[in-house]
VOGU-3710 file (C-alpha; in Angstrom, 3 decimals, decimal comma):
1> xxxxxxxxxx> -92,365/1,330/-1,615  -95,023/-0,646/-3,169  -95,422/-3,157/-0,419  -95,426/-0,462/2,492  -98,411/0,716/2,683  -99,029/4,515/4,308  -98,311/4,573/7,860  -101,192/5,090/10,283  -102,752/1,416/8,245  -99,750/-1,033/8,968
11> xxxxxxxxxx> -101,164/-3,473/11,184  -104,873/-2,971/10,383  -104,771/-4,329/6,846  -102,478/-7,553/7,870  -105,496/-7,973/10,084  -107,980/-7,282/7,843  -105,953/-9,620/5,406  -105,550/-12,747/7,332  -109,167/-14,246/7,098  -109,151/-14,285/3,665
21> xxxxxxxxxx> -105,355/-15,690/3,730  -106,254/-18,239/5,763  -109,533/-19,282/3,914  -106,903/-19,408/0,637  -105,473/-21,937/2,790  -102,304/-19,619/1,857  -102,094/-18,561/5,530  -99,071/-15,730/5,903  -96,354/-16,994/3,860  -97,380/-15,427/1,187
31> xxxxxxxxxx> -96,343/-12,499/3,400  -93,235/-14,070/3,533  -92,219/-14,629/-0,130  -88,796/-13,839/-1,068  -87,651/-12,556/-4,732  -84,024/-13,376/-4,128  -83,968/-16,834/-4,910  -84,228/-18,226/-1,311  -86,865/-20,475/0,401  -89,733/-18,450/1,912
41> xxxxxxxxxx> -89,187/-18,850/6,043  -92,364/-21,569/6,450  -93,743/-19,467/8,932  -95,485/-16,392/9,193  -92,763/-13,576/10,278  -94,084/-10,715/12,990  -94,112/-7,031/12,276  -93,160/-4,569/13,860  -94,384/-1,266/13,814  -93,071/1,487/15,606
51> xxxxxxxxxx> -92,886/5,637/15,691  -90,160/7,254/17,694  -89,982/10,484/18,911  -86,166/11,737/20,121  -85,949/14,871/21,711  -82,513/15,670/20,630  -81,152/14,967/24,287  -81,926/11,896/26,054  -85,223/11,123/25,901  -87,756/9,528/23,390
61> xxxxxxxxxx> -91,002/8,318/23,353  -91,708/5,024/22,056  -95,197/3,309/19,986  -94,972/0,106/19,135  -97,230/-2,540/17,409  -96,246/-6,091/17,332  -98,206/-8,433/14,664  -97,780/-12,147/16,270  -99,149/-15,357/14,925  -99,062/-18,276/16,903
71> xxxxxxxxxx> -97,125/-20,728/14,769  -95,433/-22,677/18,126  -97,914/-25,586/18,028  -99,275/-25,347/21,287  -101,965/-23,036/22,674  -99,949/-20,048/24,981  -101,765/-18,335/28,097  -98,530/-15,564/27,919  -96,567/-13,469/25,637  -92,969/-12,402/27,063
81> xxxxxxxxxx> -90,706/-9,581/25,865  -87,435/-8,165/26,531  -86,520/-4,921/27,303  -82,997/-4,577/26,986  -83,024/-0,871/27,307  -82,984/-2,004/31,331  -79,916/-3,413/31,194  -78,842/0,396/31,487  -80,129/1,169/34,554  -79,011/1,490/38,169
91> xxxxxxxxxx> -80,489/-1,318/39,448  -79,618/-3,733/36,900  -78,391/-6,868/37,699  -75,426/-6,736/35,989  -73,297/-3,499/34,481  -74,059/-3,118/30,948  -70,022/-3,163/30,559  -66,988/-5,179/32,024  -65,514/-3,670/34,958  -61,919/-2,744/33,367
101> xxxxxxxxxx> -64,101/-0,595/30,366  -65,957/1,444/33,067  -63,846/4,502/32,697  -64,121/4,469/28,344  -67,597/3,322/28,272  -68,837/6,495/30,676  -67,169/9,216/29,132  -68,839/11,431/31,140  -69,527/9,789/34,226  -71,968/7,123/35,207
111> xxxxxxxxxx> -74,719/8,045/33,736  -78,181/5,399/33,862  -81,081/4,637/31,407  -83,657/2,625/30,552  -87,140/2,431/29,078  -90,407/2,370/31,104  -93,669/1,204/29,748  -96,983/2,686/30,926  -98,924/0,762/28,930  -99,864/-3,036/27,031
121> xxxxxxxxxx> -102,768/-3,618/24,992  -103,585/-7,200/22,730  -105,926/-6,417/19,924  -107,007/-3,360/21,478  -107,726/-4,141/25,044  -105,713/-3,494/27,845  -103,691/-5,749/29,574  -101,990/-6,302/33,159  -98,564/-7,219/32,394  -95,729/-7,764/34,571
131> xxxxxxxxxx> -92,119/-7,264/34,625  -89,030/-8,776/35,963  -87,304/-8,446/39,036  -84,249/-6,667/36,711  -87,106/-4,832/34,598  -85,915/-7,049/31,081  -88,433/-9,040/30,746  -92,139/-8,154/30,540  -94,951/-10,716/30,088  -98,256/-10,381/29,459
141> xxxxxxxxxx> -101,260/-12,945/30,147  -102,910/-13,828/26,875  -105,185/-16,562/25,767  -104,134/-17,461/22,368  -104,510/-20,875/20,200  -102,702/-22,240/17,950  -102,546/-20,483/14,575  -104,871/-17,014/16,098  -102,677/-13,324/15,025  -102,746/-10,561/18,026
151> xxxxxxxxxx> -101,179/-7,049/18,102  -99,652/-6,454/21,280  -99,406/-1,951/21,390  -96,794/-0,923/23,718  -96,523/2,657/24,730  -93,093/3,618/26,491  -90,452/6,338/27,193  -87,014/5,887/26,586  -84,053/7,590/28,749  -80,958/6,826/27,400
161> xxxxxxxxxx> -77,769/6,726/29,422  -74,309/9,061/28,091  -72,027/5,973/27,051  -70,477/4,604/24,470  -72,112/1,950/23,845  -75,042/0,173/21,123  -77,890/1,899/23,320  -76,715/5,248/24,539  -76,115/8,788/23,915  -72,738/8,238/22,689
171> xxxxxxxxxx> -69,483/11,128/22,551  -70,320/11,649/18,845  -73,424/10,040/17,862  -77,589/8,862/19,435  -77,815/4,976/19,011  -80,949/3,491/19,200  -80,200/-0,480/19,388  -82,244/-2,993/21,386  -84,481/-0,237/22,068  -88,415/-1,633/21,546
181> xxxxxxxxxx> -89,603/-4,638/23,228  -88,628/-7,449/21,254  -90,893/-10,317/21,292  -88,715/-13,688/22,698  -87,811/-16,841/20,973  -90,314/-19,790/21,571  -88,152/-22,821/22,237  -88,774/-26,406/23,819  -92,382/-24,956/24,949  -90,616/-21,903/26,739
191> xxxxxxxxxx> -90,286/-18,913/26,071  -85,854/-18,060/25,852  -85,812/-15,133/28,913  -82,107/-15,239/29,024  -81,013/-11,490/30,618  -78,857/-9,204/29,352  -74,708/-10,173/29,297  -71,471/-6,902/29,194  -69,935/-9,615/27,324  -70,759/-10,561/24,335
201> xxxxxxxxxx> -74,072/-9,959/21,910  -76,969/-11,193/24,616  -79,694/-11,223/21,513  -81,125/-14,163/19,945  -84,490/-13,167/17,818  -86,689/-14,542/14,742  -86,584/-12,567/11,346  -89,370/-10,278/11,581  -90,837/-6,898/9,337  -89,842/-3,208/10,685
211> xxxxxxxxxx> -91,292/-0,580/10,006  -90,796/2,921/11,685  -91,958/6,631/11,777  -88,961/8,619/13,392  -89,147/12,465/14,389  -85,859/13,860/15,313  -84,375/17,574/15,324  -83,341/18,374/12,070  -80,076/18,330/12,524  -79,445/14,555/12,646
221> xxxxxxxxxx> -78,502/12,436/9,787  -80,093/9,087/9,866  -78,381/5,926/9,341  -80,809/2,631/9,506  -81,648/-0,956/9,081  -83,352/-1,213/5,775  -84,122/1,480/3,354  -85,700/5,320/4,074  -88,856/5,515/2,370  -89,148/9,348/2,778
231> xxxxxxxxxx> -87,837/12,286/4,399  -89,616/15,473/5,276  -89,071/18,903/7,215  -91,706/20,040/9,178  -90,157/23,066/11,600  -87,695/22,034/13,378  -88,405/18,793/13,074  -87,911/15,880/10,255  -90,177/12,575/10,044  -88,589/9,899/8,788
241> xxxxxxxxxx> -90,840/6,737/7,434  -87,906/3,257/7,331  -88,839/-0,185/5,758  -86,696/-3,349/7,387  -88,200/-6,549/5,926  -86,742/-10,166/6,525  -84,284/-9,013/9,177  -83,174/-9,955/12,848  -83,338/-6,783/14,116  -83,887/-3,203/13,578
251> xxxxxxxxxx> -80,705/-0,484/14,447  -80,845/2,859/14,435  -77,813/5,816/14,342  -78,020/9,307/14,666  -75,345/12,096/14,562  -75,167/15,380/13,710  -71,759/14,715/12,588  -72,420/12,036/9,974  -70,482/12,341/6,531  -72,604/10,705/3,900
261> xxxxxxxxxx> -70,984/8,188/0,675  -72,943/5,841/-1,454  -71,706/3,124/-3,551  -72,959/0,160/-5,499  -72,198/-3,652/-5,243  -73,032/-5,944/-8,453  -73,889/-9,012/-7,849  -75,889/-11,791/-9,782  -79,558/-10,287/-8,594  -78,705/-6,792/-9,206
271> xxxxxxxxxx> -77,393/-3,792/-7,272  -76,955/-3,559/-3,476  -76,823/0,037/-2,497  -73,887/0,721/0,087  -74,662/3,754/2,541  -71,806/5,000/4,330  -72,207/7,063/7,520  -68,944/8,284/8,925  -67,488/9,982/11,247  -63,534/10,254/10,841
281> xxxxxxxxxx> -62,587/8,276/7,929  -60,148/9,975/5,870  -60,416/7,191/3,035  -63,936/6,856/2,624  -64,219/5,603/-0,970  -61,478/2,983/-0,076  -63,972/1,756/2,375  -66,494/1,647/0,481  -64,869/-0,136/-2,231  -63,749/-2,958/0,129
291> xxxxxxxxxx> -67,177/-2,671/1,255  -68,576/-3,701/-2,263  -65,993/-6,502/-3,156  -67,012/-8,282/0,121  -70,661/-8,521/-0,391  -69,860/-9,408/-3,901  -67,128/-12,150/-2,412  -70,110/-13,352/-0,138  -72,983/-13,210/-2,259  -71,207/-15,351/-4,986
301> xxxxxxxxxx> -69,232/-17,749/-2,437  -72,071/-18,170/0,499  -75,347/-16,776/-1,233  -76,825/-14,006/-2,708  -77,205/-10,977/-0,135  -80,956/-10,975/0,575  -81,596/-6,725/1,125  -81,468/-4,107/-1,388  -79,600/-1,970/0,988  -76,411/-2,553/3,232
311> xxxxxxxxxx> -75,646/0,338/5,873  -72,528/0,931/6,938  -71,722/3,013/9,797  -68,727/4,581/12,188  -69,978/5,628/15,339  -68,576/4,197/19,329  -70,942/1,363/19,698  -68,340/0,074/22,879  -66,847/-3,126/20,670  -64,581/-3,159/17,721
321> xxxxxxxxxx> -67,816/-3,540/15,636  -71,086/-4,545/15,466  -73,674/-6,333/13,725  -77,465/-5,437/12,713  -80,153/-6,424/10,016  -78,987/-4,817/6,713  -76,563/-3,127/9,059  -72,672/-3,330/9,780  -70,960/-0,820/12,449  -66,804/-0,444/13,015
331> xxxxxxxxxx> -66,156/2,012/15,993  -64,450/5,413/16,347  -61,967/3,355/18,178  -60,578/0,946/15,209  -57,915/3,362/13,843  -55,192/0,411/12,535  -55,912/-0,025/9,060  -55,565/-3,403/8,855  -57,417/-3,816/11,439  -60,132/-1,636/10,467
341> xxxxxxxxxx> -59,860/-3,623/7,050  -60,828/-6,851/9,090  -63,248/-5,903/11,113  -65,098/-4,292/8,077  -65,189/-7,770/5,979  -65,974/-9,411/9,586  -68,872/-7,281/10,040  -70,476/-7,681/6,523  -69,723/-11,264/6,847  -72,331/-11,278/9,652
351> xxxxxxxxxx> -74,923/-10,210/7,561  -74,566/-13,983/6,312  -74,097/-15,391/9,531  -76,750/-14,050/12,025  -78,248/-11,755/9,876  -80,004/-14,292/7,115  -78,633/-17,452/9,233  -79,481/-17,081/12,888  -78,067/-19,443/15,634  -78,176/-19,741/19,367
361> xxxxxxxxxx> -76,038/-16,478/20,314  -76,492/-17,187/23,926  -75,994/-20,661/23,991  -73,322/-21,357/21,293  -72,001/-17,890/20,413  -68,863/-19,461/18,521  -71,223/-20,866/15,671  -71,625/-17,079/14,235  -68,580/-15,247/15,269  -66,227/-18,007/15,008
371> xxxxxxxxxx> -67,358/-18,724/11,091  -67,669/-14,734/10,525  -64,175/-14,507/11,564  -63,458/-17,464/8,922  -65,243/-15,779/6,457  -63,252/-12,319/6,801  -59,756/-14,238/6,838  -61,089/-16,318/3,536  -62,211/-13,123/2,096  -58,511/-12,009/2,064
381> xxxxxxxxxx> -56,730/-15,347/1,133  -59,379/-15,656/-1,693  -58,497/-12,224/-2,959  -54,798/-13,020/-3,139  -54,095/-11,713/0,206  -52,191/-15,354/1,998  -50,297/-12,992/4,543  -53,689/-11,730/5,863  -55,107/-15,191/6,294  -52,267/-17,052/7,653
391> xxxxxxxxxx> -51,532/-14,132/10,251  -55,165/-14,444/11,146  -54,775/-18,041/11,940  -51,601/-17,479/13,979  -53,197/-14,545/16,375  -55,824/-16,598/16,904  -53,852/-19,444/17,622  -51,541/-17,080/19,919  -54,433/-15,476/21,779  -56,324/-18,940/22,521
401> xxxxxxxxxx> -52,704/-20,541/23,611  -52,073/-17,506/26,139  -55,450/-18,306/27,806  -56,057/-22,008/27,903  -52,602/-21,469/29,566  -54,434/-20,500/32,167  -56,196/-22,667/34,772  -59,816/-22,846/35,399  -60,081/-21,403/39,131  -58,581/-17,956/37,353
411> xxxxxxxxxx> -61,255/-18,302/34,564  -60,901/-20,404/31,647  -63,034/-22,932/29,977  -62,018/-24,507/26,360  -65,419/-25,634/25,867  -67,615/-23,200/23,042  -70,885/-24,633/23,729  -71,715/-22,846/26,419  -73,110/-19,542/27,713  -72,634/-16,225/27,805
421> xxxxxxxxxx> -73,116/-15,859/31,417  -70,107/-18,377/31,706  -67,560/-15,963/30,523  -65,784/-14,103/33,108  -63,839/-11,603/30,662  -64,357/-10,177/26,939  -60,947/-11,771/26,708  -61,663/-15,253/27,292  -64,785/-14,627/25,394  -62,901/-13,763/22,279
431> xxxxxxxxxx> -60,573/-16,461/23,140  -63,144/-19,755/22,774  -65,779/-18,094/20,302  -63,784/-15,595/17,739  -60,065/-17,259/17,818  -60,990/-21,126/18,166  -63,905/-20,574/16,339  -61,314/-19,535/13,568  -59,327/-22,329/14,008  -62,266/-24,688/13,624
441> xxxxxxxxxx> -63,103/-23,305/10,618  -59,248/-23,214/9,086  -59,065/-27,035/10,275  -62,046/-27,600/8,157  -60,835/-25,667/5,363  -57,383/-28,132/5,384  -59,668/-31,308/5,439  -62,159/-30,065/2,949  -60,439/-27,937/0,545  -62,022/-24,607/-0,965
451> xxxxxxxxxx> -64,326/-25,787/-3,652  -66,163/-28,326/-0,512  -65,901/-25,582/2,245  -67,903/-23,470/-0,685  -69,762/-26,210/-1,242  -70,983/-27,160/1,811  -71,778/-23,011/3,689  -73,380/-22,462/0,245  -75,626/-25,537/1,355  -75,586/-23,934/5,181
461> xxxxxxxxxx> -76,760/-20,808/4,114  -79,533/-21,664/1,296  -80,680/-24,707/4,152  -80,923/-22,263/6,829  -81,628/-18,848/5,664  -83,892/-17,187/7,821  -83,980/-19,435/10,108  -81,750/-21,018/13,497  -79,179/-23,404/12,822  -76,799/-25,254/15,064
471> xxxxxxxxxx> -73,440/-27,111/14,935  -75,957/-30,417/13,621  -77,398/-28,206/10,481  -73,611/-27,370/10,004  -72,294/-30,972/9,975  -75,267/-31,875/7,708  -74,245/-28,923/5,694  -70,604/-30,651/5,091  -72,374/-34,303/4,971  -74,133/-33,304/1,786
481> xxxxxxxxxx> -70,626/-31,814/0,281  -68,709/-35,447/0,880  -67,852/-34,946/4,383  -68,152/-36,422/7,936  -66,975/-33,369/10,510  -69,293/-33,598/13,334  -66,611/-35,014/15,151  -63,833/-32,502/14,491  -66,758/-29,818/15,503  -67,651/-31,875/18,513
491> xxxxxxxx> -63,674/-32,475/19,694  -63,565/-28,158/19,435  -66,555/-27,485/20,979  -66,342/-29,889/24,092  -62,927/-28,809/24,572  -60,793/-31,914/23,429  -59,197/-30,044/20,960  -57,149/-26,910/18,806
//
């Protein structure tokens, strides 16, 4: 709580701070510093700071401050912004969900939502901004050098559609992901404007500070990215102040319904608190327990996990489960215990890969799920559990064979470097990224052996952390262990090759 200072002075004492930073010739990184034994990201992160107001139905209102230094090397005349809330609304350009989920995803009917700014100031001035054809991307004009800070204030309302989905008034919980404009990826001396995909996860962002003030009816319990800093009653009311440093994103689950455990994890930096929010699990400390063996697994195998907090939560987020800064969901839906099992460990593992390694999710979406699925089948055959691994490998095997089967005019493509807009189905999606990104990863494993495969993602994630990789940083990652695999992961990903 130290290093949050009190709400309504954020973003005025970065400011305030930066001058003399600079003059230090220490610039922001000392904003940046990690105590966990990584490498500080080498440039300044952005902050975001935000208070949301939900009315307990389906609307809130949205303030949002956006702390942005210009670290791209070139002077920019625009800042651009997504707002994926938009992919909910009528006139989208594409449904929010594939056409066969329809039915399951609007419980209740087609229902719309979306989120509509009335307002953009930069450093306290206002500014014209523009958005979109499809409303998801706003820009505004901005002159801004090289190495100058801005805060971009965005004032919004949120409607959010009944569905069960990540953004949505779901059948049993509110969730708030995706919600706030979210500041896009500088790249190649463009900004990334990529739209919004129903298949897939259609988010690629820089680690970045959250901080948020959320009033909500009573009722709700709150489950979060990062930690709650404090909790308070006022009426009918309750303000919530959260803290999210050093993540990808910020998530945010409400229910009125929520059943509340808490366990620990040791690991070799000290405790990670595990917050369970659930909704119909009758095993709850079982999950929790699994829960705690897997970040240890991870922290130990990969690299220490970065947050003092990991949240788990069970709510219909319209996938098996999904994946947030400090943050792991499994949906209502997963009932199968082994498959719940799975796609608990898969989850977590994601807080390694995407969470404190980013890569290209649009581009080359196999690079994260493919090695999270890895890492949840290694989990298991590393805890004495072959028979989980090994039928792993053969569904995924099964499930690729059934659709490269297939010819391309019906929809299929073997290559995994490619993107999301591509895929036709969520089937041949999981096909190419989840199940022969497995087998990439279990080929490696046979060449390599377990102490190199540690060897080399322990040198992938400590290389990488906070930060985008790609396939190269990968092979490099292997190079440095003893081995040569850019072309195994070239003959996968190109499609000349199981």
């Amino acid at each position: 709580m130290k290093r949050h200072p009190a709400h309504p002075r954020r973003i005025s004492r970065k400011v305030l701070l930066l001058p003399v930073l600079l003059a230090l010739g220490v610039c922001l990184v000392l904003l940046c510093a990690c105590d966990d034994g990584l490498p500080s990201p080498l440039s300044p992160r952005s902050v975001y700071d935000m208070t949301l107001t939900f009315d307990g139905e389906r609307t809130a209102t949205l303030k949002e401050e956006v702390l942005f230094t210009n670290d791209t090397g070139e002077h920019l005349d625009e800042l651009a912004f997504h707002l994926y809330p938009n992919a909910f609304s009528k006139d989208a350009d594409a449904p929010p969900c594939p056409e066969e989920e329809r039915e399951e995803f609007y419980y209740n009917g087609e229902s719309f939502g979306g989120i509509e700014v009335s307002s953009v100031r930069i450093d306290g001035k206002t500014s014209d901004f523009e958005l979109s054809e499809d409303g998801e991307l706003l820009t505004a004009k901005h002159d801004l050098p090289v190495g100058d800070t801005v805060t971009v204030s965005f004032s919004a309302e949120l409607t959010l559609p009944e569905c069960n989905a990540r953004f949505g008034v779901t059948e049993t919980s509110v969730n708030f992901t995706g919600f706030y404009p979210v500041l896009c990826v500088r790249e190649d001396g463009g900004w990334r404007t990529e739209g919004y995909s129903p298949v897939g996860d259609p988010f690629f962002s820089e680690t970045s500070d959250f901080f948020l003030t959320l009033t909500a009816p009573s009722g709700y319990a709150v489950a979060c990215s990062g930690e709650i800093l404090s909790s308070s009653g006022k009426g009918e009311t309750t303000v919530t102040e959260i803290a999210a440093e050093r993540v990808r994103d910020f998530a945010l689950f409400l229910s009125e319904d929520f059943e509340n455990a808490t366990s620990f994890s040791e690991t070799e930096t000290g405790k990670i608190r595990l917050e369970y929010f659930f909704l119909s699990d009758s095993a709850p400390a079982d999950t929790l327990s699994l829960a705690a063996e897997a970040v240890e697994f991870f922290s130990e195998t990969f690299g220490d996990y970065p947050y003092p907090v990991l949240t788990l939560v069970q709510a219909p987020v319209g996938a098996g489960g999904m994946e947030y800064g400090a943050l792991a969901a499994v949906d209502t839906s997963v009932t199968d215990e082994e498959e719940f099992r799975l796609t608990l460990v898969h989850e977590i593992a994601h807080q390694w890969w995407f969470g404190v390694v980013g890569s290209d999710q649009l581009n080359s979406p196999w690079l994260d799920e493919g090695l999270t699925e890895f890492s949840a089948a290694y989990f298991f055959l590393c805890r004495g559990e072959r028979d989980v691994y090994l039928s792993s490998v053969r569904s995924a095997s099964s499930y690729y064979a059934r659709y490269s089967s297939l010819p391309a005019d019906v929809g299929f493509d073997g290559r995994m470097d490619r993107p999301l807009s591509s895929y036709l189905t969520n089937g041949e999606y999981v096909a190419v990224t989840y199940c022969k990104g497995l087998l990439l990863f279990d080929a490696l494993l046979s060449l390599s052996g377990r102490e190199r495969m540690n060897a080399a993602l322990q040198d992938y994630f400590s290389s990488n952390a906070f930060g985008i990789a790609d396939a190269e940083a990968l092979a490099s990652s292997f190079a440095r262990a003893g081995m040569e695999v850019l072309p195994v992961i070239k003959a996968f990903t190109e499609g000349r090759t199981v």
